[in-house]
GUKOLFI-235035 format. One record per residue (C-alpha): residue number from 1; x, y, z. Coordinates in Angstrom, 1 decimal, always signed. Example, Ala and Ser with C-alpha at 12.3 -4.5 7.8 and 13.67 -1.06 7.14 Angstrom:
residues 2
nr->1 x->+12.3 y->-4.5 z->+7.8
nr->2 x->+13.7 y->-1.1 z->+7.1
//
This chain:
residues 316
nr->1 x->-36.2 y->-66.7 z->-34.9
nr->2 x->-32.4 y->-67.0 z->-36.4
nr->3 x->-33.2 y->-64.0 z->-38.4
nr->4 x->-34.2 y->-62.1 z->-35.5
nr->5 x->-31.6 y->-62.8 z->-33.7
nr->6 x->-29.2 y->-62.1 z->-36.4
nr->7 x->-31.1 y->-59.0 z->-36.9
nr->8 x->-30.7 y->-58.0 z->-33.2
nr->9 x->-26.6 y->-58.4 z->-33.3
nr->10 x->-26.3 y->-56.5 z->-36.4
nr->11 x->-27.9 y->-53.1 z->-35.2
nr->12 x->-25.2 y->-52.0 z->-32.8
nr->13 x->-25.2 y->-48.2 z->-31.0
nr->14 x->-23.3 y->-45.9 z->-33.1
nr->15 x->-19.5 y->-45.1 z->-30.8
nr->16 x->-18.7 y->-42.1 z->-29.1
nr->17 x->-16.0 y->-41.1 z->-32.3
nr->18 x->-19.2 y->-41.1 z->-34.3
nr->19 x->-20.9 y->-38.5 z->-33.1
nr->20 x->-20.2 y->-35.2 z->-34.2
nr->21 x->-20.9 y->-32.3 z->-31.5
nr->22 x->-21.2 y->-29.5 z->-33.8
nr->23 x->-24.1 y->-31.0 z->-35.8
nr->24 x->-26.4 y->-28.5 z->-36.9
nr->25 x->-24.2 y->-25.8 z->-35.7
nr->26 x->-24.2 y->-23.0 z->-38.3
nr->27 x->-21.0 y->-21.6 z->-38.0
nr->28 x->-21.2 y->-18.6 z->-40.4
nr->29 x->-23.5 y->-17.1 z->-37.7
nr->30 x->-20.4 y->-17.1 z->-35.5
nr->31 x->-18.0 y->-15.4 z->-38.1
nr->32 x->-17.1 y->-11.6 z->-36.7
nr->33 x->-18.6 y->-9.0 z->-38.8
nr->34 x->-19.5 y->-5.0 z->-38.5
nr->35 x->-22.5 y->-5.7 z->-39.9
nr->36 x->-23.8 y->-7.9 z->-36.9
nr->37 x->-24.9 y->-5.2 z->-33.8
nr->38 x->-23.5 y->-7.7 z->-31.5
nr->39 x->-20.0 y->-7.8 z->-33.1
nr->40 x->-20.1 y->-3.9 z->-33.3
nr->41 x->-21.0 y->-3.6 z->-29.6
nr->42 x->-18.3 y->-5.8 z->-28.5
nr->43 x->-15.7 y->-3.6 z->-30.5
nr->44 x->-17.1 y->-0.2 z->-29.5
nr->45 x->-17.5 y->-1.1 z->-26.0
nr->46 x->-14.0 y->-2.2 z->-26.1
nr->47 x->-12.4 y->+0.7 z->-27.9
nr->48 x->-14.6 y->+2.7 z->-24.7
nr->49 x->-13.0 y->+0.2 z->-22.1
nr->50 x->-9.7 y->+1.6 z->-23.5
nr->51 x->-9.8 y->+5.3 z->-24.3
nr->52 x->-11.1 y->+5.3 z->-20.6
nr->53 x->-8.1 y->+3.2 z->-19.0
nr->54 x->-5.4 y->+5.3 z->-21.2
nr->55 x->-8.0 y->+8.7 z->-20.1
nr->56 x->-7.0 y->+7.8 z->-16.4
nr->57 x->-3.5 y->+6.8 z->-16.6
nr->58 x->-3.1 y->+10.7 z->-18.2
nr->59 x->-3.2 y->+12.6 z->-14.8
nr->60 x->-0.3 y->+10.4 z->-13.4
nr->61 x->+1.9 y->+10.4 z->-16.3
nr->62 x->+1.9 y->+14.0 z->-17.0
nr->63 x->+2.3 y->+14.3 z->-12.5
nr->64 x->+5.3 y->+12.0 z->-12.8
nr->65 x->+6.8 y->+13.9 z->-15.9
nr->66 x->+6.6 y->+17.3 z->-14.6
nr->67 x->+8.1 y->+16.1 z->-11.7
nr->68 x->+11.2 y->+14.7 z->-13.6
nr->69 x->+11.3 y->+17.4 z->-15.9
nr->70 x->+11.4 y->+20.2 z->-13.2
nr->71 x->+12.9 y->+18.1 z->-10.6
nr->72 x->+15.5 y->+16.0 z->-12.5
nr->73 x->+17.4 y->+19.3 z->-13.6
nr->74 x->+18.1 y->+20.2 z->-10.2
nr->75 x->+18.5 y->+16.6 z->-8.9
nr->76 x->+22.6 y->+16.0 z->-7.8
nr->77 x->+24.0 y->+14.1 z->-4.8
nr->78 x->+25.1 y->+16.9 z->-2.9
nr->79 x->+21.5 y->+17.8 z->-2.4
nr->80 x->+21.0 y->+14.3 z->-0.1
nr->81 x->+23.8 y->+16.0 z->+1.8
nr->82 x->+23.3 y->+19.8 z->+2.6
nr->83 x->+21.1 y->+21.6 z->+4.6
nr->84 x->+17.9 y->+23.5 z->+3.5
nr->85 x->+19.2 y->+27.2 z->+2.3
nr->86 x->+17.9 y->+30.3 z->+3.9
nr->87 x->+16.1 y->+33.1 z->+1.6
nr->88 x->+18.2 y->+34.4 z->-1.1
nr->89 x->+21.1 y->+32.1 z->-0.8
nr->90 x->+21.9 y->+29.8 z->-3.5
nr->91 x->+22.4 y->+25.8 z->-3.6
nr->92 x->+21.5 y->+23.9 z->-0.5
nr->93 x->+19.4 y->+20.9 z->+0.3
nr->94 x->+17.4 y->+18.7 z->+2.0
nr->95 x->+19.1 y->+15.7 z->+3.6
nr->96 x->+17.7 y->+16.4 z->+7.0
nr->97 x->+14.5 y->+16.1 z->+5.9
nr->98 x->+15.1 y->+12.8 z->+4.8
nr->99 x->+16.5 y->+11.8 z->+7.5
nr->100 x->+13.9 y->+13.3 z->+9.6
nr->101 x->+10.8 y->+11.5 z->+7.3
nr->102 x->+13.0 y->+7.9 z->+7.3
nr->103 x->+13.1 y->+8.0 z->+11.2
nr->104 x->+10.2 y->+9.2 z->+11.9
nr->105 x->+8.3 y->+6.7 z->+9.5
nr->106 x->+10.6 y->+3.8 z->+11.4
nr->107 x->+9.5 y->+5.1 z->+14.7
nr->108 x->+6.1 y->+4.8 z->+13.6
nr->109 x->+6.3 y->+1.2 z->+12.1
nr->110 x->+8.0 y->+0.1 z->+14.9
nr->111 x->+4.4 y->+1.0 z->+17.4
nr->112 x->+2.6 y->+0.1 z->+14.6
nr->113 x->+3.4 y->-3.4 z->+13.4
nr->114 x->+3.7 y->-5.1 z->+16.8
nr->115 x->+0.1 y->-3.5 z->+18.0
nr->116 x->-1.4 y->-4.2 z->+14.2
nr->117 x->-0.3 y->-7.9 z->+13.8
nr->118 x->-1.1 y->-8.9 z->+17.3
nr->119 x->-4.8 y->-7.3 z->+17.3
nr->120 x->-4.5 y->-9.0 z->+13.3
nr->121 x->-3.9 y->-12.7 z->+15.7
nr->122 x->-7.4 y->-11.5 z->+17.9
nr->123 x->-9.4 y->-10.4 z->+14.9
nr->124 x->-8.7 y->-13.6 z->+13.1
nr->125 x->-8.0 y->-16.5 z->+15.6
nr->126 x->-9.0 y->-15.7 z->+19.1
nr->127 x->-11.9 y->-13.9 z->+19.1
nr->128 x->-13.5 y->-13.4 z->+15.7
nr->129 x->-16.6 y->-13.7 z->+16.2
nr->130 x->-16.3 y->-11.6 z->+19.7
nr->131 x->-18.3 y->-8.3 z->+20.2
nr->132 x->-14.7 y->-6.8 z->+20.8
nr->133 x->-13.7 y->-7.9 z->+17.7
nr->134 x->-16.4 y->-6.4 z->+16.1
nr->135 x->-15.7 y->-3.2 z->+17.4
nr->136 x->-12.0 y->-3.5 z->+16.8
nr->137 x->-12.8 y->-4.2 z->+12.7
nr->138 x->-15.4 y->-1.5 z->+12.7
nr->139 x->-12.9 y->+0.8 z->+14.1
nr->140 x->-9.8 y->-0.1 z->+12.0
nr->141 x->-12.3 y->+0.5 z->+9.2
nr->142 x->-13.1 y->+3.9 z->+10.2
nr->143 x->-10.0 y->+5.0 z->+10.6
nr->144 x->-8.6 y->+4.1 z->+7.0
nr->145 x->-10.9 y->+6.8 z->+5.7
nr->146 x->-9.6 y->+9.0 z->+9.2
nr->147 x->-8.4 y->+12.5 z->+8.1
nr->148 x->-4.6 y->+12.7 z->+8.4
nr->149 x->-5.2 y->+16.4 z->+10.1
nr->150 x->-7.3 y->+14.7 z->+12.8
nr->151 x->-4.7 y->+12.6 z->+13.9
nr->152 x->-1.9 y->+15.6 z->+13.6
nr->153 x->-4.5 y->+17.3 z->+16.1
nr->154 x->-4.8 y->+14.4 z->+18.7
nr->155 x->-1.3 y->+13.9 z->+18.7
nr->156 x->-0.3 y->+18.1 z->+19.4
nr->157 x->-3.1 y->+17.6 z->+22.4
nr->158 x->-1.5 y->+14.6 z->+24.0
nr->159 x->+2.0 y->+15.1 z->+23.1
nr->160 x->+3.3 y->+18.4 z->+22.0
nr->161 x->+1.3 y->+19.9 z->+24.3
nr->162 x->+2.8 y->+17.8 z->+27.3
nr->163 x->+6.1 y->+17.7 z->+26.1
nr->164 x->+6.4 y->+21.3 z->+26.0
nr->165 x->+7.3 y->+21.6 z->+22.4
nr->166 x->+7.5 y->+19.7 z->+18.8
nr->167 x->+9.2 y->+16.5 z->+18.4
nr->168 x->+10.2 y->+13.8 z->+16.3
nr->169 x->+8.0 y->+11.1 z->+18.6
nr->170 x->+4.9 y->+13.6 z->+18.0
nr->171 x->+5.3 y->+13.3 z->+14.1
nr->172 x->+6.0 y->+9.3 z->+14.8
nr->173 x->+2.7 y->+9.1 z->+17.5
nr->174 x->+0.5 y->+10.8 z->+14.5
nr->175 x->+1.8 y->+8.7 z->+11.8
nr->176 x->+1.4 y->+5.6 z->+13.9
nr->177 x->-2.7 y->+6.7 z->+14.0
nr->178 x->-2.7 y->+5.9 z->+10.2
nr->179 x->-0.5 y->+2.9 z->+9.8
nr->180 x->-2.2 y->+0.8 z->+12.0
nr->181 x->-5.4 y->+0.3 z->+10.5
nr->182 x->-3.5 y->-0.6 z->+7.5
nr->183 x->-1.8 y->-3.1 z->+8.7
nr->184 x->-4.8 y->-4.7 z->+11.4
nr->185 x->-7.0 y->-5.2 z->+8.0
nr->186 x->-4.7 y->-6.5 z->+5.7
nr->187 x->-2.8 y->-8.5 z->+8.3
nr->188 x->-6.1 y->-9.9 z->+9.4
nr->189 x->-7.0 y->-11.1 z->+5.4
nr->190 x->-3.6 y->-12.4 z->+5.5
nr->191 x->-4.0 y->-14.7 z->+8.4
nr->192 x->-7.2 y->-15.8 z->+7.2
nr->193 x->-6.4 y->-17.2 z->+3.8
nr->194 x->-3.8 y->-19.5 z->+6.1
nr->195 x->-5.6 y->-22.7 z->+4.5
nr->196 x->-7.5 y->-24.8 z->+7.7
nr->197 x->-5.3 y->-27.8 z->+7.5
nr->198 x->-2.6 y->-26.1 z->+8.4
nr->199 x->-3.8 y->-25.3 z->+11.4
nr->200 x->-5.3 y->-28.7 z->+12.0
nr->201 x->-1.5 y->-30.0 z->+11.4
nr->202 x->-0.2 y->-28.3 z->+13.7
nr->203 x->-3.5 y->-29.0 z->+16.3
nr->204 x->-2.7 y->-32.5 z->+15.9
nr->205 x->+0.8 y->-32.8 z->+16.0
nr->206 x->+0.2 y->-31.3 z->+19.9
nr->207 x->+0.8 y->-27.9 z->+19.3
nr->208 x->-0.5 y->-24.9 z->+21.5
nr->209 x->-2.6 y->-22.6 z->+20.0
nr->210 x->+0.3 y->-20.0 z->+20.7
nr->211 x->+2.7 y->-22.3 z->+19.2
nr->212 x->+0.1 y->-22.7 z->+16.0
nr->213 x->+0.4 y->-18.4 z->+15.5
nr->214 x->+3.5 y->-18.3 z->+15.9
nr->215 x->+4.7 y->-21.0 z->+14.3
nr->216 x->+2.4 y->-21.6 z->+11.5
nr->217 x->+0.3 y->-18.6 z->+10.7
nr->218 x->+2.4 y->-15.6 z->+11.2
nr->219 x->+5.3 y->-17.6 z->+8.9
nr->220 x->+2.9 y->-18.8 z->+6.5
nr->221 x->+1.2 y->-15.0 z->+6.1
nr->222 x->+4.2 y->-13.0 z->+5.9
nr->223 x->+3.9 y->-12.0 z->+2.9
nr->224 x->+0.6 y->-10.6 z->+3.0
nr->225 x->+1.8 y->-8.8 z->+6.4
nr->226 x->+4.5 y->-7.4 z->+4.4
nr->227 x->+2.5 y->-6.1 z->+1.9
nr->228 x->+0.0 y->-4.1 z->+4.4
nr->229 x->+3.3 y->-2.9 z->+5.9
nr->230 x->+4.5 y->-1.7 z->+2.8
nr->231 x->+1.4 y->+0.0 z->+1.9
nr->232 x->+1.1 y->+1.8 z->+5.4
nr->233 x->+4.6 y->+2.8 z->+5.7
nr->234 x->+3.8 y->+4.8 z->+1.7
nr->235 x->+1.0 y->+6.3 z->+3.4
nr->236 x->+3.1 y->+7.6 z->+6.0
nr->237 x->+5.7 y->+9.0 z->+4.2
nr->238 x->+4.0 y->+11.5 z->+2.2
nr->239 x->+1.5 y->+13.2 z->+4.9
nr->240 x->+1.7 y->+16.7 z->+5.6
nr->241 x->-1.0 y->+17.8 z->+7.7
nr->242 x->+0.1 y->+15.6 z->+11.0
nr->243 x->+3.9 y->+17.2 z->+10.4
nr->244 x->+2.7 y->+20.2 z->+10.8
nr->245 x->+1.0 y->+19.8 z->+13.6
nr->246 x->+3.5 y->+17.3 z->+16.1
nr->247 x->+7.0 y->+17.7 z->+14.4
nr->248 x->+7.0 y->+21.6 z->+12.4
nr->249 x->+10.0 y->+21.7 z->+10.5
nr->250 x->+13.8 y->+22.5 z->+10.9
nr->251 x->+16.6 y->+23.6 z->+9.0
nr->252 x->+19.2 y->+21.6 z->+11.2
nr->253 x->+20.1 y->+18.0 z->+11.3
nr->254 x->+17.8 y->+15.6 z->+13.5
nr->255 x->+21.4 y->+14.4 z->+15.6
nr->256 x->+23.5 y->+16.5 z->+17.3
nr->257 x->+27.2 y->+15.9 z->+19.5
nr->258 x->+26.7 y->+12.0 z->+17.9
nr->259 x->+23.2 y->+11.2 z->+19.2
nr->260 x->+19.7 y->+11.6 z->+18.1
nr->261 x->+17.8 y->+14.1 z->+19.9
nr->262 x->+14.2 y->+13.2 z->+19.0
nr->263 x->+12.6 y->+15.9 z->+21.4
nr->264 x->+13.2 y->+19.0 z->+18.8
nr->265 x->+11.5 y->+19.8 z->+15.7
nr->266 x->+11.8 y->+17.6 z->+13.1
nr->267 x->+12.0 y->+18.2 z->+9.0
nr->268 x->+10.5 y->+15.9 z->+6.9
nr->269 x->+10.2 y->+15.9 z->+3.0
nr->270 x->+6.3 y->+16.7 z->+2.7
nr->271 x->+6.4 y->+19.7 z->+4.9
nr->272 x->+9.8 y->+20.8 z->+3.2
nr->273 x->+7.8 y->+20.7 z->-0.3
nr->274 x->+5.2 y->+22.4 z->+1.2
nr->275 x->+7.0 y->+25.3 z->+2.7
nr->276 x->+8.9 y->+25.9 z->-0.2
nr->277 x->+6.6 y->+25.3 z->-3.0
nr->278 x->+4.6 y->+29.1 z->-1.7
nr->279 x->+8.1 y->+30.7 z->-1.5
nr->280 x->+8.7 y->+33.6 z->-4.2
nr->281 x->+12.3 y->+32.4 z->-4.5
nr->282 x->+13.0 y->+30.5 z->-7.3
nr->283 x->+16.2 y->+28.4 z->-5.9
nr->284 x->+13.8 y->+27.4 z->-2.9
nr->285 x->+10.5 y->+26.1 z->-5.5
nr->286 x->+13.8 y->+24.3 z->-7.4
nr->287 x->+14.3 y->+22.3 z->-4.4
nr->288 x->+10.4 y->+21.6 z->-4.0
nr->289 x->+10.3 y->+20.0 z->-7.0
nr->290 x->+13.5 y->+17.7 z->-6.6
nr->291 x->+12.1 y->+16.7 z->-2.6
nr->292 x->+8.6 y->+16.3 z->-4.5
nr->293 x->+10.3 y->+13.7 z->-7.3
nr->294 x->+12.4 y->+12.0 z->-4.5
nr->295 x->+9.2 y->+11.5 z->-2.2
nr->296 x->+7.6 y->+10.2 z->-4.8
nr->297 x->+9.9 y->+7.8 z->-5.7
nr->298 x->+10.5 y->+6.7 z->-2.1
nr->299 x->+6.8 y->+6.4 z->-2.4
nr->300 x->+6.5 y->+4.4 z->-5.6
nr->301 x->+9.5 y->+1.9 z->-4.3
nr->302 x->+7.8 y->+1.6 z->-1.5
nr->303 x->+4.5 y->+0.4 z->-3.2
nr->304 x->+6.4 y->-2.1 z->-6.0
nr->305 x->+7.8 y->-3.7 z->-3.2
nr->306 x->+4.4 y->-4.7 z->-1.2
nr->307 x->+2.8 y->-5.4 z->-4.7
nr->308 x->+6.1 y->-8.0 z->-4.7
nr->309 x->+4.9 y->-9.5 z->-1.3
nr->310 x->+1.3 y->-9.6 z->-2.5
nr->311 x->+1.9 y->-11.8 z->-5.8
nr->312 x->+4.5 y->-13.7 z->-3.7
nr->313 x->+1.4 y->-14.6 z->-1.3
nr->314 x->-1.0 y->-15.5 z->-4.1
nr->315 x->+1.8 y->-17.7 z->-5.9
nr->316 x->+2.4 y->-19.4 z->-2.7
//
């Protein structure tokens, strides 16, 4: 019986530092080698995964180079400062059509991103689950994938057409058409990844359901909002076909005796590059090219800046 017992103490479970987890793991079958098919998949599918990314990123390096190689020769600051030159006459500029594009973009952010953030609120708070949302979602939708022509064509049939001539607020009207979907979606996402206890914070510390938006949400969002913003204000600035349509094109400046007269034709930098890129003068194509490399740029800006707001969001 005493042996047994003695028996029974001496066996003991073998401890967790005994045990080796790789037992019986071959690990030459793991080694990399070419002559395993899996090992020469991975590497060819790779080197694919590659040649295609550096494939894609061809197109927009050799855009953005011919742009700075024709446009950078021509590029000096006196061009942000003169008016666009008639046929045949040397030098000139473009700096009303940046002002024109700058206000009329403004003009359309400022209808866009009050009617966008507060149908953003509905979509995502009051009603989401509401028919009228529904419709609202499906509509913003449709109308990211809207032609820009379409909206250059609803805005000369409510506006230039009543207004007896092109305009400033017609351009601003037709850009607002295309912002705002922009800016309902992504504003909408951006309210929504608001984590829930915030909002039960603020719920139980007595607060409204307006004060909870306005105070918690719309703060806490911002950056995603921004980022929407961003993207729809570089969408804006580089349309053509809506231009065309509400504000033409001029060769003056958009103010006049000190004020802004936004009831007259209005230049803009993507119908500039358009008129002048068909011209058989060579000093006009010059000056497509430099408007061309600084729409861009106001473009690319534009976009770094909302890609700043998104990873702000996401780090938040």
């Amino acid at each position: 019986m005493n042996d047994m017992t003695i028996n029974q103490h001496s066996v003991q479970a073998p401890s967790a530092g005994d045990i080796n987890p790789f037992a019986g793991v071959d690990f030459s079958e793991l080694e990399k080698s070419l002559r395993r098919p899996r090992t020469l998949i991975d590497l060819l599918m790779s080197g694919l995964v590659a040649a295609m990314t550096l494939l894609a990123l061809i197109p927009l390096f050799s855009v953005v180079w011919m742009l700075v190689w024709h446009g950078g020769q021509r590029l000096t600051l006196s061009i942000f400062t003169q008016l666009p030159p008639a046929p045949l006459e040397e030098g000139g500029g473009f700096g009303n059509a940046i002002l024109g594009t700058l206000v009329m973009v403004a003009l359309a952010a400022l209808i866009s991103i009050p009617f966008g953030i507060l149908s953003a609120v509905f979509l995502a708070e009051t009603g989401p689950q509401s028919r009228l949302a529904s419709a609202v979602r499906f509509a913003a939708k449709v109308l990211t994938g809207f032609p820009s022509i379409l909206a250059g064509v609803f805005a000369y049939g409510t506006l230039v057409l009543l207004m007896g001539g092109y305009s400033a607020i017609a351009g601003a009207v037709a850009l607002f058409i295309l912002m705002l979907p922009t800016i309902v979606l992504t504003a909408e996402d951006a309210i929504r990844m608001v984590p829930a206890k915030m909002r039960e914070a603020a719920i139980g510390m007595g607060a409204t359901t307006t004060q909870t938006v306005w105070m918690v949400l719309l703060p806490t969002a911002l950056p995603g909002i921004l980022t929407g913003v961003m993207l729809a204000v570089a969408r804006a600035a580089g349309e053509t076909a809506p231009l065309l349509f509400t504000a033409l094109f001029s060769n003056y400046w958009l103010f006049g005796g000190g004020q802004v007269d936004l009831e007259q034709p209005t230049a803009s930098l993507a119908v500039l590059i358009y008129n002048f890129a068909g011209m058989p003068f060579e000093n006009q194509v010059s000056l497509a090219w430099v408007a061309a490399l600084v729409l861009v740029s106001l473009v690319l800006v534009t976009n770094l800046i909302g890609q700043a707001f998104s990873r702000r969001q996401i780090h938040e």
